[in-house]
C-alpha positions, 0 to 999 in steps of 0.5 A: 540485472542483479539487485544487491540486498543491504539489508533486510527490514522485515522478516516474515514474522517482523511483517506479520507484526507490523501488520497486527501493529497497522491493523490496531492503530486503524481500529484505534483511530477510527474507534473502532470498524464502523463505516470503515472500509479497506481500499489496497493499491494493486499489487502488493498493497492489494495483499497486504489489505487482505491480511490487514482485513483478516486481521481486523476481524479476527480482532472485531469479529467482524469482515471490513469492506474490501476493494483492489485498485488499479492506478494505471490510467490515473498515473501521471507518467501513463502516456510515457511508459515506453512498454505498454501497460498491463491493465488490471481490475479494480474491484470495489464491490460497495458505495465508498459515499461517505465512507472512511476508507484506508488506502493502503499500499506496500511503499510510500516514495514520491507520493504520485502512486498515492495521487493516482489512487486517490483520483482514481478513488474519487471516480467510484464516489465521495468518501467522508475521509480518505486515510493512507496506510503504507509498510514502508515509507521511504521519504522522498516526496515529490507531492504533499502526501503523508500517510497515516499509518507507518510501518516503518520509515527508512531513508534511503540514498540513491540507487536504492530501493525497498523490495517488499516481497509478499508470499501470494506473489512471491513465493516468501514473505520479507522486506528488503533494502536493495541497491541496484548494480551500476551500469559499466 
């Protein structure tokens, strides 16, 4: 099935500066990188916790922590997925106790991938604070879940979806708004 693109939302370079934008707020509000460290949900929110790392310290001088989180056995809907699920490694290579650490993922939509992230989180330890940073937030909440920093809010109707397309994956950089074809 073909996806319809409506629009485009990030270009490569519009996403390289919303990922400079992101990486200043997170230094901002945190004043500054210590005790931080950078959690990305597996995929794309995975990469895009690289770049925002590689970014920080290009502006502090300074390498942040940096763990990959894999959400499948924490996700609500797990026993009924009709395909089995692809496990991946979670790699958070420090102690998160006491930790301020951004969670980061590429879209916030019903809030449940952010609750299985957060659960599966508190597994690995005791943050002092847990903060959520997203490209794009679709609106939507099924969950009382908000994230802290925003690339971009988009309200989207149904049939719609937001295809964020990073170049370690994907082969091109971008973000789009698509539309699903309807079924004859």
């Amino acid at each position: 099935m073909e996806l319809k693109i409506k629009s485009k939302l990030f270009d490569e370079i519009g996403l390289t500066r919303t990922i400079t934008r992101l990486s200043h707020e997170i230094i901002e509000k945190n004043k500054g990188i210590d005790n931080l460290a950078v959690i990305g949900i597996r995929t794309r929110g995975a990469i895009i916790a690289q770049r925002i790392c590689r970014e920080i310290k290009s502006i502090e001088g300074r390498d942040l922590p940096l763990g990959i989180l894999d959400i499948t056995m924490y996700r609500d809907d797990f026993r009924n997925m009709l395909e089995q699920p692809k496990l991946q490694k979670t790699e958070i290579p420090f102690n998160i106790d006491d930790k301020n650490i951004v969670l980061i993922d590429d879209v916030i939509y019903t809030g449940r991938t952010t609750r299985a992230a957060l659960e599966a989180i508190m597994a690995f330890g005791r943050p002092k604070c847990i903060r959520m940073a997203v490209l794009v937030d679709r609106g939507g909440r099924e969950l009382p879940i908000q994230p802290d920093y925003v690339g971009r809010r988009i309200s989207i109707s149904p049939g719609e979806e937001i295809s964020v397309q990073m170049n370690e994956v994907d082969d091109i950089d971008g973000v789009l708004l698509v539309e699903r074809p309807t079924s004859p």
